[in-house]
C-alpha positions in Angstrom: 6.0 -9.0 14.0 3.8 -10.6 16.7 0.9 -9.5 15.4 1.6 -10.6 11.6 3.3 -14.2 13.4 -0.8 -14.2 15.5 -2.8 -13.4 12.0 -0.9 -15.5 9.4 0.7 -18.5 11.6 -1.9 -20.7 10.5 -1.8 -23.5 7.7 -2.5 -21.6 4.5 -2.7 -18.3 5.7 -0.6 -15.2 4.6 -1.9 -12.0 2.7 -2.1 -11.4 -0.3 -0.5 -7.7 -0.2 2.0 -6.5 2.8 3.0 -3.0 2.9 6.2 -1.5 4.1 5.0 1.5 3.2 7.2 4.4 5.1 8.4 2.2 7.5 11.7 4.9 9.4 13.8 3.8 11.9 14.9 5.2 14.8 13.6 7.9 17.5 9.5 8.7 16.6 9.6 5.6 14.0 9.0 2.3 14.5 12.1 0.2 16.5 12.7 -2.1 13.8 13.8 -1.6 10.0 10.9 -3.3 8.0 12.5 -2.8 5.4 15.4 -5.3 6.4 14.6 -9.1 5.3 16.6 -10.1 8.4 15.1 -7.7 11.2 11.6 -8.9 13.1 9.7 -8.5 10.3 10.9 -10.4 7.4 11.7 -13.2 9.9 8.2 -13.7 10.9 7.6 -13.8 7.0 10.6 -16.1 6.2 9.2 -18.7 9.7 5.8 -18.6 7.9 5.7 -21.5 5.1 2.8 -19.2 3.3 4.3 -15.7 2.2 2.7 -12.8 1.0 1.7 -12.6 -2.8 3.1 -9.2 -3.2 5.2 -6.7 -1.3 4.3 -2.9 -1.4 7.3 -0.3 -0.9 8.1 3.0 -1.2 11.5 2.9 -0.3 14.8 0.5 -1.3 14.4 -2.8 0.9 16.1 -5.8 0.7 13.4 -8.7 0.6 13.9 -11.2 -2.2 10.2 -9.9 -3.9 12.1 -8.1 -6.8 10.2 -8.6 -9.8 8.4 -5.1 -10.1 4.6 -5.4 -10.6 3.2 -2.0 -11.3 2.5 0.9 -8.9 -0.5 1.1 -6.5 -0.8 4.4 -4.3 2.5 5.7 -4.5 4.5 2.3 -3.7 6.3 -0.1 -6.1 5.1 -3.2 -5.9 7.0 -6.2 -6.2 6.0 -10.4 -6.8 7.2 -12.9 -4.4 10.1 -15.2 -6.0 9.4 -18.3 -6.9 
């Protein structure tokens, strides 16, 4: 989260693709569930006016990029809403 809130904080700056990409919880994973929109790192998107233009997953998530895009190395790939 901190580092996405350092890279993409600034006017007009978010990337274009962000992968959740085998995020795991828990013991030997990372601490927080990526792929929850409300957990540290869908906040940082949602406090950022620019948002990424698609979002990569391999897994169910619940961020509001629904509209399935196609398939890129192994991960769905979903457009952000409008």
């Amino acid at each position: 989260m901190k580092t996405y809130l350092e890279l993409f904080s600034a006017p007009r700056h978010a990337p274009q693709f962000l992968s959740i990409k085998g995020p795991g919880t828990g013991f030997g994973f990372n601490w927080t569930d990526f792929r929850c929109y409300q957990e540290a790192l869908g906040r940082a998107v949602q406090n950022n006016p620019n948002k990424p233009a698609r979002l990569g997953a391999d897994q169910s998530h619940d961020w509001p990029w629904t509209d399935d895009d196609g398939k890129a190395g192994g991960m769905i790939v979903f457009k952000r809403p409008r």
